[in-house]
N, C-alpha and C positions, 0 to 999 in steps of 0.2 A: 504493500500500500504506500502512494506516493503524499509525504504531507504538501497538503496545498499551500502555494509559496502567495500569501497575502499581498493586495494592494500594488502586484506587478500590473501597471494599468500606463494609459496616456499623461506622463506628467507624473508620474506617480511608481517611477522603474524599480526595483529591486534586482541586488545579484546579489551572490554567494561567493564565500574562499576558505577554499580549503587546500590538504597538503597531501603527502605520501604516507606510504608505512611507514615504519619507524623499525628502525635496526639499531640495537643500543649496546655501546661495545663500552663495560664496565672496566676504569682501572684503578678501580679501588673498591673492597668490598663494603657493603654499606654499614655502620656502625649500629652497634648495641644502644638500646633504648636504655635511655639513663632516667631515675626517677627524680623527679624534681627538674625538668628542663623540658625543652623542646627543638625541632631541627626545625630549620630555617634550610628554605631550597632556592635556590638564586640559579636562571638562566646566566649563563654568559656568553656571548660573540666576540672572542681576539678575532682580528685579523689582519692581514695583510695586504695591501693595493686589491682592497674589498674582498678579499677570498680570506675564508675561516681558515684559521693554522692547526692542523694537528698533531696529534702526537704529545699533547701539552700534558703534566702528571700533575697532581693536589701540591706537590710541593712549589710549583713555577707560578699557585695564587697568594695572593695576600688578601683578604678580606676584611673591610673596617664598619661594624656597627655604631652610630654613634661617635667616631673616632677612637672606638676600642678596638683591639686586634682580636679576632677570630680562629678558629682552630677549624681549618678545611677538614674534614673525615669521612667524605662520599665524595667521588667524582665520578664522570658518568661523560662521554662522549656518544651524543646521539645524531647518528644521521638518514634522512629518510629518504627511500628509493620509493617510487610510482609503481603499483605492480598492479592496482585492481581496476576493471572496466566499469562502467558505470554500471550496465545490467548486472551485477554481482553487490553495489552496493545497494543494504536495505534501508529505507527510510525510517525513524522514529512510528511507531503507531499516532502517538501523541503528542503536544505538545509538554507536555508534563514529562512523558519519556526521554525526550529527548536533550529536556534539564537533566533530568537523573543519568543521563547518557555522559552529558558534560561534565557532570561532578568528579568523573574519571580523570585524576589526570592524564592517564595513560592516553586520551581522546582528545584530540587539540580542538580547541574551537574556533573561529575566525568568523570575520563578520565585513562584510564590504559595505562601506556606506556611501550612495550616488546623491552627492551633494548638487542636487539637480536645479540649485538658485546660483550656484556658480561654477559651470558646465555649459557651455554654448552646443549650441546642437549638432556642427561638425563633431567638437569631438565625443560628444555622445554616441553619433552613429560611427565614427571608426574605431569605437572602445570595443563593440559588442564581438564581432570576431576573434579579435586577441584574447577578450576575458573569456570567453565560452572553449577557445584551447587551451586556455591556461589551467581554467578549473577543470577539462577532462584531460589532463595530462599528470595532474597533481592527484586527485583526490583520489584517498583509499578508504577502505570497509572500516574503519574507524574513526577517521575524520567525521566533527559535526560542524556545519556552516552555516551562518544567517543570512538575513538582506534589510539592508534597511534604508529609509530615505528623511529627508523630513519631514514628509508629510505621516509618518507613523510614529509612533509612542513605544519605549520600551517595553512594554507589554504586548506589543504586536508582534518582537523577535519569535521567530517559530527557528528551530535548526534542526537540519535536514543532511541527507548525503545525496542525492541522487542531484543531477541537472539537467534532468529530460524536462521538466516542464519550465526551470529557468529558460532555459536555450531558447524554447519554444515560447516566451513572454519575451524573450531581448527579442525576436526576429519580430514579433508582432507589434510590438510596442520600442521601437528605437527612436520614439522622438522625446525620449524621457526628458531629457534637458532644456533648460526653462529662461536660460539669459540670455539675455539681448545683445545684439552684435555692434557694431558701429553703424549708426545712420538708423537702427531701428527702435522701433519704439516700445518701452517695456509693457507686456503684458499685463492689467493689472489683476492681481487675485480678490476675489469680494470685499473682502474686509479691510481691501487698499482703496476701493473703488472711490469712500468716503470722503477721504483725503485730497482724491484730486476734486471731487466738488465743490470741496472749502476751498482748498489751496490753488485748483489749477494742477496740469497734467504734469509740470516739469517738478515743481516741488511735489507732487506724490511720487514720484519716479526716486527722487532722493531721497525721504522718509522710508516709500518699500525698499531701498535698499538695507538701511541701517533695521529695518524690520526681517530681513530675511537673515542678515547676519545672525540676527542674535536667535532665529529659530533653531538657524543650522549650531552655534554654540551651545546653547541653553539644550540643546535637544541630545547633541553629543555626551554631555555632561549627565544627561540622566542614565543614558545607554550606561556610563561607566559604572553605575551604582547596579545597573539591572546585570550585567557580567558578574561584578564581583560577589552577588549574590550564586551564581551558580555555582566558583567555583573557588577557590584559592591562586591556581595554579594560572598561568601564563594566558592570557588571550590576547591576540592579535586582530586588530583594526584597519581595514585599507581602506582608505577615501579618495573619491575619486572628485578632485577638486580641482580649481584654479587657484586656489588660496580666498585670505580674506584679507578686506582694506582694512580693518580694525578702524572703526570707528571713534572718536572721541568724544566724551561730553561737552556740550557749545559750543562746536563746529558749525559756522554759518555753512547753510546747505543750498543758497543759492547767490548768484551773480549776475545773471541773465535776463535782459528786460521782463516785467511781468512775473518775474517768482520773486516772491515773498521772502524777504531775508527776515529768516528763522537763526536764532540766536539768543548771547547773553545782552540783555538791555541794559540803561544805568540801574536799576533797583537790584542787579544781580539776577535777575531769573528771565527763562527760555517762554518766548512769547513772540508771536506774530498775528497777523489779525484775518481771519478766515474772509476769503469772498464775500462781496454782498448778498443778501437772500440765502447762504445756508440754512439747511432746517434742523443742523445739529451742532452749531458755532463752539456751545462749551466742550459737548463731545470731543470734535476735533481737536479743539485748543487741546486738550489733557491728552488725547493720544499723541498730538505733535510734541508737548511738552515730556513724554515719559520715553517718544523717540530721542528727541535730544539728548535726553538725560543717557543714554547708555552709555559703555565704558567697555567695547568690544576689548580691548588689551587686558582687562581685569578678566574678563567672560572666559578670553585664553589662559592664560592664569590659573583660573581656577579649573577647567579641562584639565589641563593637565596635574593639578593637586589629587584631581579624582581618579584620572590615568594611573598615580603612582602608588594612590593607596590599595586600589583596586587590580595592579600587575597588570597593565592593559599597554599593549604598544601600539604607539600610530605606523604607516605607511600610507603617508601622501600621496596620490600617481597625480599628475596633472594630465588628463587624455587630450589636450590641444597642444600638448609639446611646448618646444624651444619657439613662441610667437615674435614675432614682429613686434617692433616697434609699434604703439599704438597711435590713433587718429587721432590727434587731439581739435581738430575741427571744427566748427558748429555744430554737425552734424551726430558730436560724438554723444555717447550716451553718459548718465552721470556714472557708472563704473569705470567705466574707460576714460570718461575727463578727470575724475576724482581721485581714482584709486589707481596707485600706480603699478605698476607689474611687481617692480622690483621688493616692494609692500606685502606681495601676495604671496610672492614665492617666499619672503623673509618669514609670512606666518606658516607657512608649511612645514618649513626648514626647523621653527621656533619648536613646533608640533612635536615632530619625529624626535629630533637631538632630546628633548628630555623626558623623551619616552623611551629611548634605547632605538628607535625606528629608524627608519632612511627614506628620504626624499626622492620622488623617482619624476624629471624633468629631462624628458627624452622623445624626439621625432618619432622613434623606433617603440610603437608601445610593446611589440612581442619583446624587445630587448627588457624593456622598462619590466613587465612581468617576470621576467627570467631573474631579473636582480631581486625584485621580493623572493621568486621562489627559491634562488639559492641562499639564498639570508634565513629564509624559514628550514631549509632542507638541511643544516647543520649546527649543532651548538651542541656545549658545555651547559649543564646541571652538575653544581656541585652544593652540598649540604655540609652545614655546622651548627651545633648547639650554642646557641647566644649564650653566653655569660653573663648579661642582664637576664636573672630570674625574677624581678618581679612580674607579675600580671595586673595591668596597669589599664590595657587596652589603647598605649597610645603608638605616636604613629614613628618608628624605628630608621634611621637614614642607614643606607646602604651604602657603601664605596668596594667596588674590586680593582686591583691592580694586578699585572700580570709580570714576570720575573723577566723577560725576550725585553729587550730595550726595541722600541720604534713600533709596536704594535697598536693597534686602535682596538678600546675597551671598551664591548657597550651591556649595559649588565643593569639587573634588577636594581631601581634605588632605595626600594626598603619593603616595610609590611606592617600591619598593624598587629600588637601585639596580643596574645590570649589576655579574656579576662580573670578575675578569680570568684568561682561560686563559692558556698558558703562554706564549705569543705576545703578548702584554698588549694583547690584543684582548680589545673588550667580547665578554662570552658572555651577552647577557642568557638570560633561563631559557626554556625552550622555551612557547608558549602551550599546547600538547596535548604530551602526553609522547609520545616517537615508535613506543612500544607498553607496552602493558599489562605488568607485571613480573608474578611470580608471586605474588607475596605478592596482586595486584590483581587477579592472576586466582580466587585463592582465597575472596576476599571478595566477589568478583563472583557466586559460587553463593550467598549469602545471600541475592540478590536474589528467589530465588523462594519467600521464608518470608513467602506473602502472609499478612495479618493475620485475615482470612477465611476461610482455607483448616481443613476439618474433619478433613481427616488427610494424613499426607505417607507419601510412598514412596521410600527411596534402596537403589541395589543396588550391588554388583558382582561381575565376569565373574573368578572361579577358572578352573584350569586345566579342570576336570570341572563344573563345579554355578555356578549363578547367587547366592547368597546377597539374599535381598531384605529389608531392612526395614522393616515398617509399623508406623505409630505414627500411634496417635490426636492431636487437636490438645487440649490440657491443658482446653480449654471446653468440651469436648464431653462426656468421659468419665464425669463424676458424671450427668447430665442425661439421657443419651442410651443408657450402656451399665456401669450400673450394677453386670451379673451380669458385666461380662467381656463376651466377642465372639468367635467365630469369624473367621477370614480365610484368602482364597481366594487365591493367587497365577498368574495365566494368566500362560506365556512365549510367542511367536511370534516371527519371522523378522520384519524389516521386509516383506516382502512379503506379510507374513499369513500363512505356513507354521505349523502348530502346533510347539511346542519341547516342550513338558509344563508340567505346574502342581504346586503345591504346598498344604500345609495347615496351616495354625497356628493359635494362641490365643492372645488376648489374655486375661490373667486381668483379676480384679478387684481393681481398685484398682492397678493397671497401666496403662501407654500400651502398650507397644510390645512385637511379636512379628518374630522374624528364621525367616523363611522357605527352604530350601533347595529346589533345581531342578537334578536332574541334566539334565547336556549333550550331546549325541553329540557321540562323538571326531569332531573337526576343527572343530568348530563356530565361527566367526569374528565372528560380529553384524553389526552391533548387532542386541538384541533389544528387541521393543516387549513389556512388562510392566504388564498391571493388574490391581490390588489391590482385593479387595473385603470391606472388613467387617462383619461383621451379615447379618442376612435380610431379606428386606420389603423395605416403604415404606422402613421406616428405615434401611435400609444405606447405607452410606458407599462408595465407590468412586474411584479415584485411579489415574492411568498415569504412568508413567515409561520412558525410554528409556535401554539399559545397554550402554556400550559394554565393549569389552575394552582392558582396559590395557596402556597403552603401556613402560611400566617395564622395564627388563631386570633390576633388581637386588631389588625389590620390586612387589608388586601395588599394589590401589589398597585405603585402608582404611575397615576396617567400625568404626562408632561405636559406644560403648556410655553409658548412665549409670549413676552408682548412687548411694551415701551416700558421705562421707570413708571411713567405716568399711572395711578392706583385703578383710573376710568379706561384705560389702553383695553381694546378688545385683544381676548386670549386666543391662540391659534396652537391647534395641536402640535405635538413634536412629536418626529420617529426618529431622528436623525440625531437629537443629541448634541448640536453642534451650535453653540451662541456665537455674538458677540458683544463686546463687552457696551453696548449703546441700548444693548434688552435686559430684559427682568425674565426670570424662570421661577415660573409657578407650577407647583404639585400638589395632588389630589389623592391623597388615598380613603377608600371607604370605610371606617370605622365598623369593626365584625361585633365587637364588647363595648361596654360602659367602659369608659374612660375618667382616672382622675389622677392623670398627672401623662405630661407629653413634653418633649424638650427634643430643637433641633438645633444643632449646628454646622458650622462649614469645614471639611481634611482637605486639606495639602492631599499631593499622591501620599507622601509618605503616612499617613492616618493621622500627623497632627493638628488638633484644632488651631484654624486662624480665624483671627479678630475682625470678623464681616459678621454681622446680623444677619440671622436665617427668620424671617419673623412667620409666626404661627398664628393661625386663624383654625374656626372650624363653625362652622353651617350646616342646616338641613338641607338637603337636596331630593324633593321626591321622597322624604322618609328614610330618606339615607343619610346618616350621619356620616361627612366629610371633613378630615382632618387634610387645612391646606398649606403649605409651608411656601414663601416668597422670598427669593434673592434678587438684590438689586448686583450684576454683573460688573459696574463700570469700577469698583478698586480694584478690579483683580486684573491680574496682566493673563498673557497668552497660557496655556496647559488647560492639566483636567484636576479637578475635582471633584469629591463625591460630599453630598448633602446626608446626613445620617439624621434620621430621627427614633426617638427613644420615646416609647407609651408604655404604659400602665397600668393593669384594674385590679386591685389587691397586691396581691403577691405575684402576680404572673409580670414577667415586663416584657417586652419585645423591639428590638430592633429593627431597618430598614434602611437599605442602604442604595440612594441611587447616583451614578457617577455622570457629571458631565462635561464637556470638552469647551474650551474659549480659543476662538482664531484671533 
């Protein structure tokens, strides 16, 4: 069974990387477990005019924790040869398996990331060859490999071995890459669209940019936390980028008749004054103001803090090679007048070097691959017991040196240390968590807001009636269904039994309509439900499976959007997907009496932040509704999930729904 490789779509590319077998020629036996300590295992790469040196024995390292001297007592020279075909490698059943797969270190993992906001579409479409032989020439029956972009969330990493269905997504989809050339004009994504209506086309063109950086940074930096969950051991990263301009805080962002010089003013603070007639002036101001404010050089920074603590190494590829000179022209675009080459390639460079990685800036992308793959295809593991025995849980500096005078050392720079449980035994942190919490499970249904997808369908099971809502995907609706749309709701039985259908309307200038489906008494599910919008050619079509909730104190909740405004009419969600200029409102049905309810806002990572989640509850038709309302505009770009907590006696119950801000 092949895992299906997520969100490989138009604009929206994924690839994988992976390596060889692995043939591990020990020259040193591995030491005795000592009580009261623990080994520390450090990759290392000597080499010479780039080629690994062998031959090298425990006595020829030096190793400094901390600036303490280390006692090498495992060494281990391992190098991997290619031996297995793709039809021989199996894929994970699950995504769950194939964490547990990774926790191996024996199982290398690696993860390609297609930085698809700074990749021009030349070299997007002449990457896809080289990487589809690179990956079937490397990967063997233990190798696990990801794909990731930024328009996915580290909970959408799925890792796989096979590349039958990659290969067959690069050939279909090779216009993954999304920046604009010189003389063209940048595409904008929804949630840029705003921008240029206040500001005008050229200052949102400059704003989306300093917004794309920090997706592509901010987004890396979570990936590193989602890795070092899976494993301890070594993971490797290729990105496939042109680099990044690093942006600065109060950088005027324009010069050019007619754009708005955005900037620091005399009072000290980033303001410029939105077009006349916007219908959302302070909105804009505050997004233009929290673009300003970034500090892309800090963003890198801290990438790599989470690289080191995490064992994560970059490899840069740039797939547009060794470029020309750039146009700096009228015609030029603001990345190309702004941001300068040698800027870009400095953060690539910045990347790799203090990740232990190498930068690969080369015409010849099959050469360019060849240098990762020998870089990955040979190295030094060597192990020592730290001498710092406390358990502390904090975070260890690594240095290796090597005894051969003129060699080049690139080696792990530390690791965080075990804690101490109450038995003052190490409790190092587990590699794989020993199950998904709920906060994780909630975030986990984000994963099917694929970036292609033309409309989405969420429901759920009432005591009597189905509630379904469909909602268009925010690209489609000007383009495709400009009067508004019809939509059909069919419910059945998993075994295909008819249930009934339903009827609704999407207006115009609207996504989303909330559909009802009465039930026969007893009715238990799951039911299979598909949605159909429009007539024709052109309709839209979409399935979803709805089970019935498990909750004894509440149902499961229907989403809505609207404006801040409290009189804003509500429009269903399937999609999941704000921005931060709407309000998200929730409905769940009240099963019990209730005497006590409390909601608030998590981070991914499950801690509460300091945004009002405000609670109401109504009658509805005899149905008591408990509704919970967030106002989106403090919170910046990610996902979060809204948790509410009720009550009736003794029994309490939780409910957790997660949602996404562009």
């Amino acid at each position: 069974m092949r895992i299906p490789i997520r969100g490989i779509v138009v604009g929206s590319l994924l690839t994988a990387l992976a390596a060889g077998a692995v043939i591990a020629q020990s020259t040193q036996q591995q030491p005795v477990f000592r009580a009261g300590a623990f080994l520390v295992t450090v990759d290392v790469f000597p080499s010479r005019d780039g080629r690994i040196v062998e031959g090298l024995q425990a006595g020829d390292f030096q190793v400094l924790e901390d600036g303490t001297p280390q006692k090498v007592e495992a060494l281990e020279f391992i190098r991997i040869e290619p031996n297995t075909p793709d039809a021989e490698r199996r894929d994970p059943n699950t995504q769950e398996e194939g964490n547990r797969l990774a926790a191996d270190p024996r199982n290398r993992v690696f993860v390609i990331y297609l930085d698809q906001y700074h990749v021009n579409l030349e070299g997007g479409y002449f990457t896809r060859r080289p990487l589809v032989d690179f990956l079937n020439r490397l990967l063997t029956a233990t190798d696990l490999f990801g794909v990731m972009t930024p328009q996915l969330r580290p909970t959408d990493l799925i890792l796989g071995r096979s590349t039958i269905t990659l290969e067959e997504q690069l050939t279909r989809h090779w216009t993954w890459a999304r920046e604009s050339g010189p003389g063209q004009v940048m595409k904008l994504e929804p949630e840029e669209v705003a921008l240029a209506y206040c500001f005008g086309p050229e200052a949102a063109e400059m704003l989306a940019g300093r917004r794309r950086e920090e997706k592509v940074l901010v987004g890396l930096t979570e990936l590193m936390g989602r890795l070092g969950s899976l494993r301890e051991a070594r993971k490797s990263v290729i990105v496939l980028t042109r680099g990044w301009r690093l942006h600065r805080p109060g950088e005027p962002i324009g010069s050019q008749p007619g754009v708005p010089q955005v900037g620091v003013g005399p009072a000290g603070t980033l303001s410029t004054q939105p077009r006349d007639g916007s219908p959302a002036q302070a909105s804009c101001q505050r997004e233009m103001q929290r673009l300003m404010s970034l500090d892309s050089e800090r963003q890198l920074r801290d990438l790599i803090e989470a690289a080191r603590r995490n064992n994560v190494t970059f490899y840069p590829l740039n797939p547009s090679g060794m470029e020309a000179p750039m146009n700096m022209g009228p015609t030029s675009t603001y990345l190309e007048e702004r941001g300068s080459r040698q800027n870009r390639e400095d953060s690539m460079k910045t990347l790799s070097a203090n990740t232990d990685g190498i930068t690969i800036i080369t015409n010849d992308l099959n050469a360019g691959f060849r240098r990762v793959s020998d870089d990955l295809s040979a190295y030094y593991v060597l192990g020592y017991y730290s001498t710092n025995t406390k358990l502390d849980g904090k975070f260890r500096r690594i240095e290796v040196k090597v005894r051969p005078a003129g060699l080049n050392v690139r080696a792990r720079r530390g690791y965080l240390s075990p804690v101490a449980a109450s038995g003052n035994a190490a409790v190092p942190a587990p590699a794989v968590p020993a199950g998904p919490t709920p906060v994780d499970e909630a975030l986990g249904a984000l994963s099917r807001l694929r970036p292609s997808a033309e409309s989405f369908t969420y429901g759920v099971a009432m005591a009597d009636e189905l509630a379904v809502a469909v909602e268009i995907a925010s690209a489609q609706l000007a383009s495709r269904f400009p009067q508004g749309a019809d939509v059909r709701v069919v419910a059945t039985t998993a075994a295909g039994a008819a249930v009934g259908e339903g009827q609704g309307r999407i207006e115009p200038a609207t996504r989303g309509a909330l559909v009802r489906i009465p039930l026969p008494a007893g009715a238990t599910g799951p039911w299979r439900v598909t949605a159909t919008i429009g007539p024709g050619p052109d309709r839209l079509e979409d399935r979803v499976e709805i089970r019935a909730s498990g909750g004894r104190l509440l149902g499961d909740a229907l989403v809505f959007r609207g404006t801040p405004a409290a009189t804003s009419p509500l429009r269903a969600v399937a999609d999941f997907q704000f921005r931060r200029t709407e309000r998200v409102h929730l409905e769940w049905v009240a099963r019990a009496p209730l005497d006590r309810r409390e909601a608030r806002l998590l981070g991914r990572n499950g801690q509460p932040l300091a945004v009002p989640v405000t609670l109401t509850e109504r009658d509805a038709g005899g149905r008591a509704l408990i509704a919970a309302d967030l106002n989106l505009a403090p919170l910046s770009a990610g996902d979060y999930v809204i948790e509410l907590v009720v009550g009736s006696g003794a029994d309490t119950e939780r409910k957790y729904v997660a949602i996404r801000i562009q």
